[in-house]
N, C-alpha and C positions, 0 to 999 in steps of 0.2 A: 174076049180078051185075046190078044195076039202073042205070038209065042216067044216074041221078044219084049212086051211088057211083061210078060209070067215070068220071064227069066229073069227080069231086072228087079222084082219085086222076092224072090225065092232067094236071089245074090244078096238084096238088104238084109234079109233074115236069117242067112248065115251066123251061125253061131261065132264066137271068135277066137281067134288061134290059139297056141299052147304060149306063143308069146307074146300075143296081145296080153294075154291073162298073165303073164308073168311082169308083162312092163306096169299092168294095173294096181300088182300086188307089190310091188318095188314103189311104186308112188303111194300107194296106200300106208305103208310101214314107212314110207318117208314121214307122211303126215302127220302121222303117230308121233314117234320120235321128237317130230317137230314142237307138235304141241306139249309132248310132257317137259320138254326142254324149257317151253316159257313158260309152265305150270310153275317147275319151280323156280325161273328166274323171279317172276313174280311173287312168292313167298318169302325167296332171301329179302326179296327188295322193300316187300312190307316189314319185313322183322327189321331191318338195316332202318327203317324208317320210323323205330318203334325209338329208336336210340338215337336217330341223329335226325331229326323231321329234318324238312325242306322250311329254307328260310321265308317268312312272313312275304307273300308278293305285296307289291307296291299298289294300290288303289289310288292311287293321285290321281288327279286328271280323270277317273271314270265315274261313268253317271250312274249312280245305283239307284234304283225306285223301289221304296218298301212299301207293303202296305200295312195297313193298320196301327197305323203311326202315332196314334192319336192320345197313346196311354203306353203303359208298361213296356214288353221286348219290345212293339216296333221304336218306340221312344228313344230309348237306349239305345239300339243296333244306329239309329240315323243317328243321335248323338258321336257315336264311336267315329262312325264310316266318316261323317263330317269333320273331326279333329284329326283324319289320316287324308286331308285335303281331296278328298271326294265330293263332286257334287250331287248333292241326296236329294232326289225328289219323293217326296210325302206326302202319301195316299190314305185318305181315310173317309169314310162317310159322317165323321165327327167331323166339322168346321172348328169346332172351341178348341178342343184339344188339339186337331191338325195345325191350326195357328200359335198355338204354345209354344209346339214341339219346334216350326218353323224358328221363332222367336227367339229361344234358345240357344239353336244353333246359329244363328244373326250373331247373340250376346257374343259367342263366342270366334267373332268375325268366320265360321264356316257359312259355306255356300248351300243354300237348301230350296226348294219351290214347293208352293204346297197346291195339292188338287183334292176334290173331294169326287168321291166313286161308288157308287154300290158296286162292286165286284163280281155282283150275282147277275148282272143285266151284262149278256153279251154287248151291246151295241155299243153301251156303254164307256165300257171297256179300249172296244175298237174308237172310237173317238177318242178317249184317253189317248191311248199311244199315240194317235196321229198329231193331237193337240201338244202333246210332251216333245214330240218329235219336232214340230215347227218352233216353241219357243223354250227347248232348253236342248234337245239334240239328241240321238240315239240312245237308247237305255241299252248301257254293255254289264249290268249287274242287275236282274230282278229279284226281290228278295218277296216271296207268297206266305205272308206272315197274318196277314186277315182270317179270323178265327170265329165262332162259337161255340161255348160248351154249355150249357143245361143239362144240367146233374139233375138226373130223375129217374125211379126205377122203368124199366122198360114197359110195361104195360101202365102207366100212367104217362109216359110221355107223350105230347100231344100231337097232331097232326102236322101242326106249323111248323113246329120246334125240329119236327125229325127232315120236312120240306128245306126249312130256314140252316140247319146242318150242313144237309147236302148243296145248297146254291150257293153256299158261301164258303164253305171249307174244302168242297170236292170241285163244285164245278166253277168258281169263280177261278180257283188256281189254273182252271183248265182255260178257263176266256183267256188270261192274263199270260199262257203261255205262249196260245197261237195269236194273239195279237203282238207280245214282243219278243218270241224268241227269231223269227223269220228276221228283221234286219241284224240279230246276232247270226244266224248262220250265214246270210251273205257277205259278212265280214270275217266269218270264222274266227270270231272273236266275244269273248263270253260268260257268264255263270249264272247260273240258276241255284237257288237258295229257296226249300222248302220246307216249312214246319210242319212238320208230324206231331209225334206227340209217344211217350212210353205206355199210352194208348194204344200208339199203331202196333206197339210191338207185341202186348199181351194183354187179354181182356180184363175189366175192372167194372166191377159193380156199380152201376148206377147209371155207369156209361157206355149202354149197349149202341144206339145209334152213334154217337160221337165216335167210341173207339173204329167202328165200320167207316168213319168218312178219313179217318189218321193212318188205315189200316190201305184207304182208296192212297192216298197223299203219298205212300211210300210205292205202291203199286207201279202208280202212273211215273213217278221219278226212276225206278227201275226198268220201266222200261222204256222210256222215254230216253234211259242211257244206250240198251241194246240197239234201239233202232237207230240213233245218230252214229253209233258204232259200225251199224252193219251197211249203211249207204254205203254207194261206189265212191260219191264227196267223200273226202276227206271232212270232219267234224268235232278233229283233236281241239281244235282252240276252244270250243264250248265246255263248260266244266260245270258239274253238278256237284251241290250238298243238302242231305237233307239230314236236317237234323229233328233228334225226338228227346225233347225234354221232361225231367220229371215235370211233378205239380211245380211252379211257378207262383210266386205270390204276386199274379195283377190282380186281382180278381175275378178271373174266371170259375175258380176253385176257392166257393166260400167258404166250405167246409171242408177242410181236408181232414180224410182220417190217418192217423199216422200214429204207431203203435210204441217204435222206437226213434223216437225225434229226435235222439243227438245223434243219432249215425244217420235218419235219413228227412230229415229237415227242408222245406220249399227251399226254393232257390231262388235268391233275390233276382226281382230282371235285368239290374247292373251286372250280375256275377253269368246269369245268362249272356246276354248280349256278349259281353265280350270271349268269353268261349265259342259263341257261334261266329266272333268275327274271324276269331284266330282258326276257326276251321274252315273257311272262305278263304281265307287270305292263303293259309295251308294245303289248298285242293282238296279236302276230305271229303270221300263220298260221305260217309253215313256214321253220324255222331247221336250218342245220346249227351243228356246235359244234368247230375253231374257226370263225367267223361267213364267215374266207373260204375254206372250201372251196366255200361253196352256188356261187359263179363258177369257181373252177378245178377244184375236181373233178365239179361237176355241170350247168352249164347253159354253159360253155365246149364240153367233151364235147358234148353235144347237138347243136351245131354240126356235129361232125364226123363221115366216114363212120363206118363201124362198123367197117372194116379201122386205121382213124387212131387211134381208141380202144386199140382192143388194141395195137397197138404203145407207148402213150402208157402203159397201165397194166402192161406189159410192162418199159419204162425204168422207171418208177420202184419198183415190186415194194415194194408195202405192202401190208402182210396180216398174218394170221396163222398159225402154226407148227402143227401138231395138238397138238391133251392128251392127256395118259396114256389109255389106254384104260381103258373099265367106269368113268368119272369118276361115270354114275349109278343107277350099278348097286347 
């Protein structure tokens, strides 16, 4: 090596000045500052928001596609979305019921289309959207409302059931995102609406693999928000809600166990639905359903040891029962 590349090589590695390092730690404590400054603008702004929410946005004119339409929440939410002059496309591998639901919303002169889907077949999927996109028009609201639950102790649940779980509750959501949320970000314009489940937030008997796919549901929505955040794009106009409800009376929870059922009683899918629409409509990231469990049964708990919990969901013993067996057999 020549003694002018040595030199230019021993000059990079030069340590750096007194005020290099002083102008690095002047930007550094700017940083700082910076951040705890929106830390807590954003704190006043949620408490301010606790007392005066943001008014209901307008769904008119936007094409919102749910799936699992075919019965209960998705029923209701296309009902709702349809009466706030949105046009709802309705997704379900039910024909009978997906044409109900259509129906319905007809009677009540809303605009609705119906498609039938397995959700768990990528290819599927991806033809959907293209298919939705040619004869009804970009989907700027997806709502991942397609579900199973098979209540069964964990070592009796079966192979299919824990398979059939996961292709439809975890990775259908996931087909269903990269095939429509791509013409939402080239619009920058957008919402995603994902059911979880009070599942995803704390474990419950009977429901070892389902709470793991509600527990994937909230995952993937979180950070599916980080990473549209941290692109050089801008990706403000895309807006996330996932929401986790208690037990639900569609039927997916034959047997609910519930210890004190005048304070914590299913929740009708009408009384659903429209809570989840009004937190859509409200940009809320992350709802339970009813609105005060998210403090008593989730961020109260958090508080406490992990021996305090169990005892706590212990006294109150809400869950649910197993289903007949071979439910998907």
């Amino acid at each position: 090596m020549s003694e002018r590349g040595y030199g230019r090589i021993m000059a990079e590695q030069e340590p750096p000045t007194t005020y290099e390092k002083t102008i690095d730690a002047l930007k550094l404590t700017g940083e700082i500052l910076w951040t705890i400054v929106q830390i807590w603008v954003a704190i006043f702004q949620s408490i301010y928001a606790v007392f005066f929410p943001m008014e209901p946005k307008d769904v008119s004119g936007e094409i919102i596609l749910i799936s699992g339409t075919g019965h209960g929440m998705g029923r209701e939410m296309a009902l709702r979305f349809a009466r706030l002059k949105a046009t709802v496309v309705c997704v379900d591998i039910n024909p009978k019921g997906n044409q109900e639901t259509v129906d319905m919303i007809k009677q009540e002169k809303g605009k609705a289309f119906r498609y039938e889907c397995d959700i768990s077949d990528r290819a599927a999927v991806f033809a959907l959207q293209q298919k939705v996109a040619q004869e009804v028009g970009s989907v700027t609201v997806l709502v991942n409302n397609a579900g199973i639950m098979p209540c069964r102790p964990f070592l009796e649940t079966t192979e299919k059931e824990v398979r059939l779980m996961n292709e439809i509750n975890v990775m259908g959501g996931i087909w269903m995102l990269q095939a429509f949320l791509p013409p939402m970000l080239a619009r920058n314009h957008g919402h995603i609406v994902a059911m979880a489940s009070m599942a995803g937030m704390v474990g419950s008997k009977n429901l070892v693999p389902y709470c793991g796919t509600k527990f994937a549901v909230r995952g993937i929505m979180q950070a599916l928000a980080v990473e549209l955040r941290q692109e050089e794009k801008d990706y403000s106009g895309i807006k996330m809600t996932t929401v986790c409800p208690y037990i639900v009376n569609t039927g997916l929870a034959h047997n609910p166990k519930i210890r004190f059922k005048d304070l914590m009683k299913p929740v009708e899918p009408s009384d659903a639905a429209e809570q989840i629409v009004n937190a859509m409509r409200r940009e809320l990231v992350e709802i339970t359903v009813p609105g005060d469990l998210w403090y008593s049964s989730y961020k109260f708990p958090q508080l406490l040891p992990a021996r305090a919990v169990a005892i706590l969901q212990d006294f109150t013993k809400t869950g649910v029962e197993p289903h007949a067996p071979n439910q998907f057999e």
